[in-house]
N, C-alpha and C positions, 0 to 999 in steps of 0.2 A: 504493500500500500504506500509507505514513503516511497519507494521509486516511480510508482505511478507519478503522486504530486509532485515529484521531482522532474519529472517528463512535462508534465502539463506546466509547470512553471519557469522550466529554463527552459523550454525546446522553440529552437529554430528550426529544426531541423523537419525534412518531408520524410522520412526516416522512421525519427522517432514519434510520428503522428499518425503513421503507419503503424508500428508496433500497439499504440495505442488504440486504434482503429480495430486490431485483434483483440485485443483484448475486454470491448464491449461485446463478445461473443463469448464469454468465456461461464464455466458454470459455476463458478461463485458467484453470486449475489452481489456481494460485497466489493469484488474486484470489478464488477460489470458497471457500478457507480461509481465506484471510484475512478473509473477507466472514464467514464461519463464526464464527469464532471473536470476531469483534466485532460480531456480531449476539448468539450468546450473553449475551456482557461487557452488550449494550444488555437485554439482554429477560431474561435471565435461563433463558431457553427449558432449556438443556444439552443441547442436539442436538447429535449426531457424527457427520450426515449433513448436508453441502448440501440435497439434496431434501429429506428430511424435514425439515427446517428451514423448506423452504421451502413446502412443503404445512401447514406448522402454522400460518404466517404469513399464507397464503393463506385461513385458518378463523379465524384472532381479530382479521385486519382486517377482515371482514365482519359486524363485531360493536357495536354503536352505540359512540359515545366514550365513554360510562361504563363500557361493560361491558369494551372492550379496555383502558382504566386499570387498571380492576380486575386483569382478567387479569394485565395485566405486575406489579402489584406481586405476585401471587400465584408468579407466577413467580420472581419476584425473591427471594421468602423464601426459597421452596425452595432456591434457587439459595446465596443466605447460611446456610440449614441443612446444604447438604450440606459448604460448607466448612468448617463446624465440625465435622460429625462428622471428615474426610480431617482436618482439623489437629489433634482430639482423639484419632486414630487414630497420627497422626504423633508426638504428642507422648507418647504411651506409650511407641512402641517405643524413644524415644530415651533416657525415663526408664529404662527397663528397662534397654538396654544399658549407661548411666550406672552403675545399679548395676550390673550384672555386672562391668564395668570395675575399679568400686572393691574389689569383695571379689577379684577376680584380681591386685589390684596389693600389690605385698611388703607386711607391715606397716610399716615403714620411710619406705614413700613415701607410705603413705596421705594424711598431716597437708598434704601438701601438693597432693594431687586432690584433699581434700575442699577446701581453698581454693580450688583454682579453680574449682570445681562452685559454690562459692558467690559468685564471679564472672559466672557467665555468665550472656549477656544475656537468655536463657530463664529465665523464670521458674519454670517448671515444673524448670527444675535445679536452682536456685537452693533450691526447698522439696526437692528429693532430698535435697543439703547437708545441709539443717539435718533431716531422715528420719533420715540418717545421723549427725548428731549425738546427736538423743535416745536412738540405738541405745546410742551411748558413756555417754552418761550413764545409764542403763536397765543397762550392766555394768559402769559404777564405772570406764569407763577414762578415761586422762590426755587434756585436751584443751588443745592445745599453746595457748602466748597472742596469736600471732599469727592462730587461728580466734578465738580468744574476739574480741579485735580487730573483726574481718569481723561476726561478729554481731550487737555493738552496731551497725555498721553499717545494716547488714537492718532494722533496726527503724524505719527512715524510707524503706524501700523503696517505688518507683511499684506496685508490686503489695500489692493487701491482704493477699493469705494470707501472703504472706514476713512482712511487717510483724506481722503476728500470732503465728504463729512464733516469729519472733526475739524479742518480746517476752517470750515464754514462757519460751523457752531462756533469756535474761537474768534473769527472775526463778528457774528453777532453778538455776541457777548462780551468782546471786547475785551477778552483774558490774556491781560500784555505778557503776564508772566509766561506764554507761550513765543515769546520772541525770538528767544535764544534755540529754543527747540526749533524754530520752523525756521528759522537763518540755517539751522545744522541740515534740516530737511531738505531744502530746494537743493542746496550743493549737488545730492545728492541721489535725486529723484529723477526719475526713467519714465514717467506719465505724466505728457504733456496737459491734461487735464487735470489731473492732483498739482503737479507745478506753478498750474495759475491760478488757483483755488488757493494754494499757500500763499504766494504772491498780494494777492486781492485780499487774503486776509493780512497780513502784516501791513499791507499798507493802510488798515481800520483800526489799527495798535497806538498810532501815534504816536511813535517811538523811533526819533531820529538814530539810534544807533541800527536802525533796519534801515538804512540811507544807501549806503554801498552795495549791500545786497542787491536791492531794486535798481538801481544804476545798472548793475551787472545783468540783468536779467532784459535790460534794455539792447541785448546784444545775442539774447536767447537765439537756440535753433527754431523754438515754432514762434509762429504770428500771434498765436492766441496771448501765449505768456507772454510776448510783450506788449501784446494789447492792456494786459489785466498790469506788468509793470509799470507804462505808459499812466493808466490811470489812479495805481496805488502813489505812485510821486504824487500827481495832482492832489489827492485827497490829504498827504502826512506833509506839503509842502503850500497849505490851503494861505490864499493873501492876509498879511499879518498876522498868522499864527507862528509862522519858526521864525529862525535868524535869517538876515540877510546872508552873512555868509554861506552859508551851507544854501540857500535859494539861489543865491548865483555860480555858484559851481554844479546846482543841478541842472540848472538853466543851459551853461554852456554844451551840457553834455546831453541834453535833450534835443538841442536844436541839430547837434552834428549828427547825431542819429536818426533828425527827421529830414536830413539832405541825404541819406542815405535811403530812403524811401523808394520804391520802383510808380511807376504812374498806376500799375494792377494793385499796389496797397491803397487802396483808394479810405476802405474803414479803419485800416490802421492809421493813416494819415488826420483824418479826422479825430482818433480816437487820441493823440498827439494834441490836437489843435485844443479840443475842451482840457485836455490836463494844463496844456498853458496858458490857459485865460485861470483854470483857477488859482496856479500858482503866481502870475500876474506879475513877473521879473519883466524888466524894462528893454534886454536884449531880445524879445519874445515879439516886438511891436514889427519890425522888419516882414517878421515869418507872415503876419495876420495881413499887412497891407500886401503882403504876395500873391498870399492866399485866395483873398475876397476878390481874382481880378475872372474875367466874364468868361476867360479859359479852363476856368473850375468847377466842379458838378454844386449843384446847390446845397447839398448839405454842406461840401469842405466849404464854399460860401459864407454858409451860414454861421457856422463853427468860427470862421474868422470873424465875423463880426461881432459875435458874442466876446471876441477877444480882444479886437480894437476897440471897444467899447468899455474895457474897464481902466482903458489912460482918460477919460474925462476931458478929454479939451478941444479947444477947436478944431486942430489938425484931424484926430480921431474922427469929429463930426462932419 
């Protein structure tokens, strides 16, 4: 019996699939399912019958070596699709009970299943959690500090969607103490959707030491992240809230990145134009009288005029 499962789990081989193939014929009981079920694991087949099993094997060994390769990886897919649907099937009903779970338990105890919900080693719980947090936040209720805690957490989570998530939650909530974590994160992240998610949330932090970060991410491989950096400056770089200095060093380095633009960045160029009206640096005035001229689509138009619009003076006018 261990050499069977040992056949059905390492076997490459058309050989040892054969062999197996014999031995769903065989008059133990015992070995004929066990033959079964690691001939399955080998081929991918999903037969619940020895015989049929073995009548199927007896139709795509008569088949040249190419074509029974083929067969078995076709097999094999099926075989990897049906476990996704049974583990996407599995992993509803659990999220589901998860919540019914949490809305049955006293208010009282909630604060503390939503923490371990956002403990568990399912990931699919773990964004239940953070479902059920946006609920809290979406009614204005208290979210104790040892969730807020677990959230910063999440945002270096092995799962993308958590990591995304939690990013969010952190920038609606506004949990600076996640700065330093989500500075460590972007360095280091591979999904360009988690990347601007962190991005967009640091720049809701208002936390100049996240300055250089966003700068850098101004130079990103995807559009989006630098769309969502583009707009995080705007917002942590908002007219008379920071220092001068540190506004015209971002300034300088905003504009050279929007002469770097292709005429096909048409929303990214725009999405450039509103961060520098809100940050509202005086080297900015050039970009917007360029902008607003009758060879530009009407939003980038538009955009520049919201921006020549906040020098106030005649010329502007």
């Amino acid at each position: 019996l261990a050499a069977i499962r040992a056949l059905g789990v390492l076997s490459d081989d058309v050989q040892a699939i054969g062999v197996l193939a014999g031995l769903l014929e065989d008059a133990d009981r015992a070995i004929r399912f066990a033959a079964l079920a690691a001939f399955n694991e080998a081929t991918g087949a999903g037969q619940s019958d020895p015989a049929v099993a073995a009548d199927w094997w007896r139709r795509a060994s008569s088949l040249s070596q190419e074509k029974l390769l083929k067969t078995l990886i076709e097999t094999r897919a099926q075989q990897v699709q049906r476990l996704r649907n049974e583990r996407s099937k599995l992993t509803g009903r659990l999220v589901a009970a998860g919540r019914e779970a949490y809305l049955n338990t006293a208010e009282p105890n909630r604060p503390r299943y939503l923490q371990s919900l956002l403990s568990e080693d399912v990931a699919a719980l773990r964004l239940l959690g953070l479902d059920l947090i946006n609920d809290l936040i979406t009614d204005r209720k208290e979210i104790s500090s040892e969730t807020k805690t677990r959230i910063v957490e999440l945002t270096t989570d092995p799962d993308a969607k958590v990591c995304l998530r939690a990013a969010r939650i952190v920038g609606d909530l506004r949990l600076t103490s996640a700065t330093t974590k989500l500075m460590e994160a972007i360095s280091r992240e591979l999904d360009d959707d988690v990347r601007a998610s962190q991005v967009s949330a640091l720049g809701r932090l208002d936390d100049l030491s996240a300055l250089d970060t966003l700068v850098a991410k101004l130079n990103d491989d995807s559009p989006l992240v630098v769309g969502e950096a583009v707009s995080a400056l705007g917002t942590l770089l908002r007219r008379g809230q920071q220092g001068a200095t540190s506004r015209d060093d971002v300034a300088r380095q905003l504009i050279e990145r929007y002469q770097r633009l292709t005429s096909q960045e048409s929303e990214l160029r725009e999405k450039f134009l509103m961060a520098m009206a809100g940050i509202g640096a005086r080297d900015f005035r050039p970009v917007f009288e360029e902008a607003i001229g009758k060879d530009r689509s009407p939003r980038i138009r538009r955009a520049a005029i919201t921006g020549l619009a906040i020098y106030e003076d005649a010329s502007a006018a």
